[in-house]
N, CA, C and O atoms as a GROMACS GRO file, in nm:
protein
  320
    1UNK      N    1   4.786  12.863   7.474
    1UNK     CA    2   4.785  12.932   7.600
    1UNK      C    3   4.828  12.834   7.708
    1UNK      O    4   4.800  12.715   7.723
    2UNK      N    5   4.902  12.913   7.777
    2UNK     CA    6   4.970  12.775   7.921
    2UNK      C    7   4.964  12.877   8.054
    2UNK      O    8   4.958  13.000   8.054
    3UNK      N    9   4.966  12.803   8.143
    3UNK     CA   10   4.911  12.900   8.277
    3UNK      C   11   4.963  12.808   8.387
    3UNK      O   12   5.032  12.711   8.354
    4UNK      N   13   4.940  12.827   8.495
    4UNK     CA   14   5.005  12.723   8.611
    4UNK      C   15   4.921  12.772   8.686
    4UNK      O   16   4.888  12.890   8.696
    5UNK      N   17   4.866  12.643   8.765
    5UNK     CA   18   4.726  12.656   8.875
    5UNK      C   19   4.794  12.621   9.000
    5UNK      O   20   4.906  12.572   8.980
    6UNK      N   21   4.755  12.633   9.135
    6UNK     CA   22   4.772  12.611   9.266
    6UNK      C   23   4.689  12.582   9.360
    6UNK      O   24   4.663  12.624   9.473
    7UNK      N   25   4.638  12.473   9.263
    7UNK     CA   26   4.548  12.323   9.347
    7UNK      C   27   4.467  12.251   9.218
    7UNK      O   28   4.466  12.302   9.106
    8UNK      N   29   4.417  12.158   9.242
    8UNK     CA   30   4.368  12.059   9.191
    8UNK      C   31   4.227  12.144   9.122
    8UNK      O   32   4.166  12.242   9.164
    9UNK      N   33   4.209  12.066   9.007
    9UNK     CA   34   4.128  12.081   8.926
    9UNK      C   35   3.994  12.041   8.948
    9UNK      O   36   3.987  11.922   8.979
   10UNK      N   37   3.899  12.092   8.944
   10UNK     CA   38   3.820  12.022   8.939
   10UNK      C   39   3.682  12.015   8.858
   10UNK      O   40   3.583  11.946   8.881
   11UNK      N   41   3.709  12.120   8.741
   11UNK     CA   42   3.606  12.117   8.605
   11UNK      C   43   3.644  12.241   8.540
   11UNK      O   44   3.667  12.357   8.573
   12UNK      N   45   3.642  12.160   8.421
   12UNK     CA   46   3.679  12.235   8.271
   12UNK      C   47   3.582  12.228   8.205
   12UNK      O   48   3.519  12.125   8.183
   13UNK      N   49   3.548  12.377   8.150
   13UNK     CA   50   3.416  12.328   8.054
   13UNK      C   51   3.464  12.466   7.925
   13UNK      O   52   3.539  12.564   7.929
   14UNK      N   53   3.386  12.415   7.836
   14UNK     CA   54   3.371  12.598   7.721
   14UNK      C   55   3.281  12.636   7.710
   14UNK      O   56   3.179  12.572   7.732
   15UNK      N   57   3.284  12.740   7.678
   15UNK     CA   58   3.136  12.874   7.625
   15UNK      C   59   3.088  12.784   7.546
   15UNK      O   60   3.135  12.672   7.528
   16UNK      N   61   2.983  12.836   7.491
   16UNK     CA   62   2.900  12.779   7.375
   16UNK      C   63   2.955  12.814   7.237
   16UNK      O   64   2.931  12.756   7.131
   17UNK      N   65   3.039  12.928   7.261
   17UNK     CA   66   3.096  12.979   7.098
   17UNK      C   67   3.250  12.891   7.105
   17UNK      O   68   3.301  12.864   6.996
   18UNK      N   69   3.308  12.855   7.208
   18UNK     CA   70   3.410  12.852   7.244
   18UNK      C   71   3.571  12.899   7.234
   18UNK      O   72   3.683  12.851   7.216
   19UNK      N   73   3.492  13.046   7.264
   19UNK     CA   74   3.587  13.156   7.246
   19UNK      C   75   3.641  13.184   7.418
   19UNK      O   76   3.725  13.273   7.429
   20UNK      N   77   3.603  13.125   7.528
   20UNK     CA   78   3.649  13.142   7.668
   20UNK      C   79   3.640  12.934   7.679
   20UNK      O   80   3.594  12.853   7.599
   21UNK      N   81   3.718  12.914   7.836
   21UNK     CA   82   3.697  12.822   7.847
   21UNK      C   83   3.729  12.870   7.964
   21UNK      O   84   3.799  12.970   7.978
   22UNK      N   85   3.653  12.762   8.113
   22UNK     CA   86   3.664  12.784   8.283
   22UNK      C   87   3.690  12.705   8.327
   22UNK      O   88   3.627  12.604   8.296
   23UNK      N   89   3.805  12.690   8.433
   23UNK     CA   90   3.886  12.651   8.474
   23UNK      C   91   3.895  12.642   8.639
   23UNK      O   92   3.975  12.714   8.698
   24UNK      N   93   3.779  12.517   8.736
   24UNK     CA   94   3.741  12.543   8.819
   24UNK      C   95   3.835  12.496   8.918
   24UNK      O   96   3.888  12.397   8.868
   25UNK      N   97   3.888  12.517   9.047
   25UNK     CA   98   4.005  12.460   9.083
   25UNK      C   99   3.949  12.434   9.263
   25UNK      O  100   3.836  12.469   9.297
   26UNK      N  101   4.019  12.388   9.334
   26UNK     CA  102   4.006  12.370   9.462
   26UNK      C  103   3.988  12.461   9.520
   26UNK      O  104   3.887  12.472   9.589
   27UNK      N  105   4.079  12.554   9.513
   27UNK     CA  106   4.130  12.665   9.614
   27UNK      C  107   3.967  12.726   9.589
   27UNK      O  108   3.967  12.840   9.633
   28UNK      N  109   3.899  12.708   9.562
   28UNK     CA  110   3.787  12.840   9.531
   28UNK      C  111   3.790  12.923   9.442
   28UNK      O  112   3.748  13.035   9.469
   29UNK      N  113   3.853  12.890   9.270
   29UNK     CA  114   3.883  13.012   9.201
   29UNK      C  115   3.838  12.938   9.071
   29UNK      O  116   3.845  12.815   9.068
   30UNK      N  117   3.793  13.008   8.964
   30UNK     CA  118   3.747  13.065   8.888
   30UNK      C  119   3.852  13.055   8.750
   30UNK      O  120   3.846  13.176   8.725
   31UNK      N  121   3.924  13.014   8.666
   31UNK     CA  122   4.004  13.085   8.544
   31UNK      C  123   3.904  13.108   8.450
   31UNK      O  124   3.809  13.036   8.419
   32UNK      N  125   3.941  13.228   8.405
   32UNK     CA  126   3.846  13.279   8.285
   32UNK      C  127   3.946  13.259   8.191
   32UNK      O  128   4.044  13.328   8.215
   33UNK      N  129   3.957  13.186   8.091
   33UNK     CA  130   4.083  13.170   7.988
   33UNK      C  131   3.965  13.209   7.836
   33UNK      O  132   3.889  13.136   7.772
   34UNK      N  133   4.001  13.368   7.824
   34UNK     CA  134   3.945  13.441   7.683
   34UNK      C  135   4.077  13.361   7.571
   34UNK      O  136   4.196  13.380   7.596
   35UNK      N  137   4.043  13.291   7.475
   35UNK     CA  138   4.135  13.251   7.367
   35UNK      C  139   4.122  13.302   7.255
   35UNK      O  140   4.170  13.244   7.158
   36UNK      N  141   4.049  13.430   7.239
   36UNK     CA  142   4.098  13.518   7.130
   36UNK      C  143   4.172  13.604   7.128
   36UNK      O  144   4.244  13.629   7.031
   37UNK      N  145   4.169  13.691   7.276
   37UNK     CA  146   4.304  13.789   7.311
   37UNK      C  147   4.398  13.712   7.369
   37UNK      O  148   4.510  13.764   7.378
   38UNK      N  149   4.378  13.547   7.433
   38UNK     CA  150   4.506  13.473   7.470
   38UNK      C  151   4.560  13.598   7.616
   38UNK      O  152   4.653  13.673   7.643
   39UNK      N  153   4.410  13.547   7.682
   39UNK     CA  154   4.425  13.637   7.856
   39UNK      C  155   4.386  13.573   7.952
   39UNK      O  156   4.313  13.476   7.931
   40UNK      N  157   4.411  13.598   8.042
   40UNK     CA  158   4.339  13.528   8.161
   40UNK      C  159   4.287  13.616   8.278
   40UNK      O  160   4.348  13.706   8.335
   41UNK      N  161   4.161  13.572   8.302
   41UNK     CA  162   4.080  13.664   8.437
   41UNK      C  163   4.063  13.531   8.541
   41UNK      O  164   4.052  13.411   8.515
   42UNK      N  165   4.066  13.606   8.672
   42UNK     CA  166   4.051  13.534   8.779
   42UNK      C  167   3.915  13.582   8.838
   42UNK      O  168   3.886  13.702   8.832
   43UNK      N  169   3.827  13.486   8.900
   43UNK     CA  170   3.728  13.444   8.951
   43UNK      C  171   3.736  13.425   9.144
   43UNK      O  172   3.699  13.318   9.192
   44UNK      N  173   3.768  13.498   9.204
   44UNK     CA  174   3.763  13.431   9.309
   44UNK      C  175   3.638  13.436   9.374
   44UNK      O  176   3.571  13.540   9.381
   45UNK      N  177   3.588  13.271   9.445
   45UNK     CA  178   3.485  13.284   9.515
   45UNK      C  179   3.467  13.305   9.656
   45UNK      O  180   3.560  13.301   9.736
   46UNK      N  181   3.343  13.327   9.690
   46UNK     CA  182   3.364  13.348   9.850
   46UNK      C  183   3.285  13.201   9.917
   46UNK      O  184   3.263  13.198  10.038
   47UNK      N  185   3.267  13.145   9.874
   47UNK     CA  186   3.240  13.033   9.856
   47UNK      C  187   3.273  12.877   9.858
   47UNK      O  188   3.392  12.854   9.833
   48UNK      N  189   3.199  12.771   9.881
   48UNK     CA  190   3.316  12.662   9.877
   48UNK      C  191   3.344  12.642   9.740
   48UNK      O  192   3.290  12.723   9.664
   49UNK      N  193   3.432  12.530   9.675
   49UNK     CA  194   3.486  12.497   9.550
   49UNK      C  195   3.419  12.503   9.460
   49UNK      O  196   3.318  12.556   9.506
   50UNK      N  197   3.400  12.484   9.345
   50UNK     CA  198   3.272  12.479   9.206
   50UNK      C  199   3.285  12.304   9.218
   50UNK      O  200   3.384  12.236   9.245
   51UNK      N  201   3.182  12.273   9.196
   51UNK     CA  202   3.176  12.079   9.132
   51UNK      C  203   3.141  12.074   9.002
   51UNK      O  204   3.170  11.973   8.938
   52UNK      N  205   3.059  12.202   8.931
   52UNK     CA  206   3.033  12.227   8.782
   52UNK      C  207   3.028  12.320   8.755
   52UNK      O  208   3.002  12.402   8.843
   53UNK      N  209   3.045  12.359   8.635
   53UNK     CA  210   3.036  12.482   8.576
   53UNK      C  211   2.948  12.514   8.452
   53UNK      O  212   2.993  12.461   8.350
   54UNK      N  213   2.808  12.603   8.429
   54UNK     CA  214   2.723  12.549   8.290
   54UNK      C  215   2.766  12.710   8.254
   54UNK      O  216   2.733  12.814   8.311
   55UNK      N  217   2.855  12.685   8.134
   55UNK     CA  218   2.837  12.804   8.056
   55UNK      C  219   2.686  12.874   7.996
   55UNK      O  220   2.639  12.824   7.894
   56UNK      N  221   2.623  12.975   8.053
   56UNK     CA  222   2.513  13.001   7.958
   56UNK      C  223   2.552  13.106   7.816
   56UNK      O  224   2.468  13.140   7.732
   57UNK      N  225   2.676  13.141   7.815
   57UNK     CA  226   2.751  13.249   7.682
   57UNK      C  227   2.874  13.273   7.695
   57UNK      O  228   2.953  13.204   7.759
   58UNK      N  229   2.898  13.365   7.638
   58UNK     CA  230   3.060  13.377   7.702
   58UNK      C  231   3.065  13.473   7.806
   58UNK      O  232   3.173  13.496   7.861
   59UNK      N  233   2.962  13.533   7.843
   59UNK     CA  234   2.990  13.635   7.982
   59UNK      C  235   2.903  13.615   8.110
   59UNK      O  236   2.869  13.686   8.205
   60UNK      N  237   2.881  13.472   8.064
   60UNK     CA  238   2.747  13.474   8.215
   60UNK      C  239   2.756  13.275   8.223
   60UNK      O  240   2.731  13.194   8.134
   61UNK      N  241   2.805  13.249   8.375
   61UNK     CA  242   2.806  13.097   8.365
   61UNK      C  243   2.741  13.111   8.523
   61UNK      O  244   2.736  13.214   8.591
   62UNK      N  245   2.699  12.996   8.554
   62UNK     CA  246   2.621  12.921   8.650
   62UNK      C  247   2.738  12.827   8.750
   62UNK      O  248   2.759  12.717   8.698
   63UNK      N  249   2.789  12.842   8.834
   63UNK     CA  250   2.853  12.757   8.888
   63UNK      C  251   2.736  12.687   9.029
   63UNK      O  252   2.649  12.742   9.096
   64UNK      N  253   2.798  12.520   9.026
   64UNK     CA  254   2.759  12.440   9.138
   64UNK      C  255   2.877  12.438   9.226
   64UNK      O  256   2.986  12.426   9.171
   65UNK      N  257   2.871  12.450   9.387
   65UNK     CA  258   2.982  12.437   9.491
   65UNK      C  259   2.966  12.344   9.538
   65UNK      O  260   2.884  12.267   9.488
   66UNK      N  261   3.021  12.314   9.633
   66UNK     CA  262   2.992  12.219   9.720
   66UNK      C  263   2.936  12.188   9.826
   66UNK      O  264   2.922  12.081   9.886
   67UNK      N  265   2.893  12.333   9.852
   67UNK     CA  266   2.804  12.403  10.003
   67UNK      C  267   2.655  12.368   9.938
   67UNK      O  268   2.554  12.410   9.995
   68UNK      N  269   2.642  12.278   9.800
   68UNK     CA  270   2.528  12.244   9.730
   68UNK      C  271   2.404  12.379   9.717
   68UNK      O  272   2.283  12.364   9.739
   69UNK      N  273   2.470  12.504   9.679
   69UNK     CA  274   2.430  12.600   9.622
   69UNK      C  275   2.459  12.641   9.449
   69UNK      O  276   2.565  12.609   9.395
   70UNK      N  277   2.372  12.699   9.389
   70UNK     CA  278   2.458  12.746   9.292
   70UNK      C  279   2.427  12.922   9.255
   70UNK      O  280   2.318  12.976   9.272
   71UNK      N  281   2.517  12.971   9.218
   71UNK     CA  282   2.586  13.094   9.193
   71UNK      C  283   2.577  13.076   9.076
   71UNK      O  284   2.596  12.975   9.009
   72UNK      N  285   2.526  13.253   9.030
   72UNK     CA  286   2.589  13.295   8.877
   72UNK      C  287   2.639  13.444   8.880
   72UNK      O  288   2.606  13.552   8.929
   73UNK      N  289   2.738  13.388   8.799
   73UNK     CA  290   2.877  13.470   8.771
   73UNK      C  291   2.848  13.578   8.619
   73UNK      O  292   2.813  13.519   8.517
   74UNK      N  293   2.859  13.690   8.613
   74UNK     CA  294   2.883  13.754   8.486
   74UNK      C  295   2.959  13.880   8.467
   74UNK      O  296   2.980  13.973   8.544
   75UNK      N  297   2.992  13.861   8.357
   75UNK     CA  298   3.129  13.978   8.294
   75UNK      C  299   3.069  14.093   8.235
   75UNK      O  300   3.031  14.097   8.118
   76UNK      N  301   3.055  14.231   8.358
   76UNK     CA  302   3.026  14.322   8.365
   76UNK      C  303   3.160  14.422   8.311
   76UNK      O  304   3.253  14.459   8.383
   77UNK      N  305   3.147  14.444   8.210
   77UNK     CA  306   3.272  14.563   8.164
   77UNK      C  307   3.386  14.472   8.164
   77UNK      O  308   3.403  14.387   8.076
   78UNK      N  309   3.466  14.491   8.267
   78UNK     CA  310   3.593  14.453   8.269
   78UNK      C  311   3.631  14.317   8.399
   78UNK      O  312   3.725  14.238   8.410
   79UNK      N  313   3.513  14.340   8.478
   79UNK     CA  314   3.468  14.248   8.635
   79UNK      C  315   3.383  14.161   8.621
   79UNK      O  316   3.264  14.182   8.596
   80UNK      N  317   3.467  13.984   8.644
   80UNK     CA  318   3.335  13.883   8.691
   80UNK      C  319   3.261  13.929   8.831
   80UNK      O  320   3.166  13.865   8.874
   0.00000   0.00000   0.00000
C-alpha cells in the first residue's frame, strides 16, 4: 500500500492484530490504513496534532495531542 501525506509525520503505530496501522501527521489528521482490503480512511481532528497514538483493537485507539489532552477515536459502521 503507498499513499502521499501533506505534512510531517509524526507517529506510526499498529493494531494489536495488525490488520490497520495509524498514521498521525501534523496537519491534525488521522490515516486509518485497513491492510486487508488495502484502503484508506481519514481521521480528521478538531484538535491540535496527535504526539501518540495507543491502539486499544482495530476499531477503537486513544490518541495524545499536543493541547496535552487525550481523545478516543472509534469505528462506528463505516465513521471514525
Amino acid at each position: 500500500m503507498s499513499f502521499s501525506l501533506a505534512a510531517w509525520v509524526n507517529k506510526v503505530c499498529w493494531s494489536p492484530s495488525n490488520n490497520f496501522s495509524f498514521v498521525a501527521t501534523h496537519d491534525s489528521i488521522i490515516s486509518v490504513l485497513n491492510h486487508k482490503e488495502n484502503k484508506k480512511d481519514t481521521i480528521y481532528m478538531n484538535h491540535s496534532p496527535a504526539t501518540n497514538i495507543m491502539p486499544l483493537s482495530d476499531t477503537e485507539i486513544l490518541v495524545v495531542s499536543y493541547d496535552r489532552h487525550i481523545y478516543r477515536y472509534k469505528l462506528e459502521g463505516e465513521e471514525w
